[in-house]
N, C-alpha and C positions, 0 to 999 in steps of 0.2 A: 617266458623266454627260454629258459632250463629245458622245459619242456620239449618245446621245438627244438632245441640244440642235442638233447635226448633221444628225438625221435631220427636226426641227420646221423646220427651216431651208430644209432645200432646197425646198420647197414655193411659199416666199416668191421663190427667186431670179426665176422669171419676171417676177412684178409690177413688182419692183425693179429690174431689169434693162432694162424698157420705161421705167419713170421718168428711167433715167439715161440710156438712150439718148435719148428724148426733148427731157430737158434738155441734153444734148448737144446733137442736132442742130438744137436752141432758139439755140444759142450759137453755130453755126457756120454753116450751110447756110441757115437762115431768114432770118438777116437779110443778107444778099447776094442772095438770089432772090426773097422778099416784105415788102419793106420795111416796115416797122410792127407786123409779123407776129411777130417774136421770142419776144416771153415767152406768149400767149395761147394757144397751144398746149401749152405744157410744162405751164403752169400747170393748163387741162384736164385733162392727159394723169396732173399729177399727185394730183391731188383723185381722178378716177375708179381710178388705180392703187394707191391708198390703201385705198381701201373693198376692193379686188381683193384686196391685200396682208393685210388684216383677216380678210378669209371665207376664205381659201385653205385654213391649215389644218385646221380643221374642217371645211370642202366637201373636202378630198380625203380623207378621211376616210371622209364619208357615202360619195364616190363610188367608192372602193375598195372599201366595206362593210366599214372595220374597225373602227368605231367599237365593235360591243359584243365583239370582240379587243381592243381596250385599256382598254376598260374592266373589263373579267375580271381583269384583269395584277392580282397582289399588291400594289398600291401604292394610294393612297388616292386619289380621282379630286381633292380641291382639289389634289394636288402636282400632278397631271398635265395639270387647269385653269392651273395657276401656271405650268409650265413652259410649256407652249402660247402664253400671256398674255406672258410676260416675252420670248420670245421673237419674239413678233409687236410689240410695245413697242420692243425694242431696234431692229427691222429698220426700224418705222414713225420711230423715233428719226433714223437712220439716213440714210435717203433726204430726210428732212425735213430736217436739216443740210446736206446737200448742195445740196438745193433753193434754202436759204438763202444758204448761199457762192457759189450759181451766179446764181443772180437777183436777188443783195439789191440793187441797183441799180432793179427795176421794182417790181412789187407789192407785195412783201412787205418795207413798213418795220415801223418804230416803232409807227406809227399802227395797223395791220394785223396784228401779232402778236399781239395779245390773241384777236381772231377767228378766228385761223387755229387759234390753240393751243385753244378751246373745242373746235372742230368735229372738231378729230385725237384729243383725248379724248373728244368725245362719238362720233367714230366708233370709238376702241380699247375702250370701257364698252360700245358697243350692238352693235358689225360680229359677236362671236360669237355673243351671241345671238341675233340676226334670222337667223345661219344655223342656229345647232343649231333654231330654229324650223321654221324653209324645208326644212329638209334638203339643203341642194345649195350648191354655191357662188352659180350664178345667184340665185337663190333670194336666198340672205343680198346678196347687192350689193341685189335687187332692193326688199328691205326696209329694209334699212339706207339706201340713197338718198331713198329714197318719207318713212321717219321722220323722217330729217333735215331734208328740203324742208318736211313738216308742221312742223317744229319754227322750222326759221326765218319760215315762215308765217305763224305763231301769235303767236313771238313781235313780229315787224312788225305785226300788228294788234293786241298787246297797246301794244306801245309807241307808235305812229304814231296809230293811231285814237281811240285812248283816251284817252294820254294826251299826245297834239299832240309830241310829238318830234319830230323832224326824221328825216328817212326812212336816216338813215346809224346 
């Protein structure tokens, strides 16, 4: 079982890997060479390595061509949706604490975590679908960005236009 959780895993290390280095050099080299500069990079670096992190193992999947190799396997496909799931969940888990330890100082307070934590589950609920859609990892980032953006969209002229809220 390790094994296979090991094998869902390595897929993710790149994503995760540029998150942290990012945030890293967010915390070191930025703010001595572009003053003000610090967190608005990492922060980028980590919303787009997010949605990366979400499509990875399903996109390398399609782009191996092994997708109907594991799905043939003896085993039921929700166990092997659940492991792929939990395992993308832990890793998005993961980097996202980090994020928090490393940054909680700029963006992301009190005020800001409710938003933050919508958009990381609405991207861990839709990031594998819009790829087994897309069939590609591009593909799935490319869907899964585009839905979200409609989504926050939508809801700002649900709530702004309509019904006069304040644009936050």
């Amino acid at each position: 079982m390790l094994t296979r959780a090991l094998k869902e895993a390595r897929p993710l290390a790149a994503p995760a890997s540029l998150i942290v280095f990012a945030t890293g050099l967010s915390l070191t080299w930025m703010p001595a060479t572009f003053p003000g500069w610090s967190i608005g990079p990492a922060v980028a670096v980590f919303h787009l390595g997010a949605v990366f992190l979400v499509a990875e193992p399903f996109g390398a999947e399609f782009q191996h061509r092994t997708l109907p190799l594991l799905l043939s396997q003896p085993e039921s496909r929700t166990r092997l949706w659940l492991r792929k799931w939990v395992v993308i969940g832990l890793a998005l888990a993961a980097v996202t604490c980090l994020q928090y330890a490393a940054l909680g100082f700029g963006p992301f307070t009190i005020s800001t975590f409710g938003r933050e934590l919508t958009f990381l589950l609405a991207l861990l609920c839709s990031g594998t679908l819009w790829t087994l859609i897309a069939g590609s990892t591009i593909g799935g980032v490319a869907f899964t960005l585009a839905a979200l953006v409609m989504l926050e969209k939508t809801a700002h002229l649900v709530l702004v236009d309509l019904f006069r809220a304040s644009g936050d």
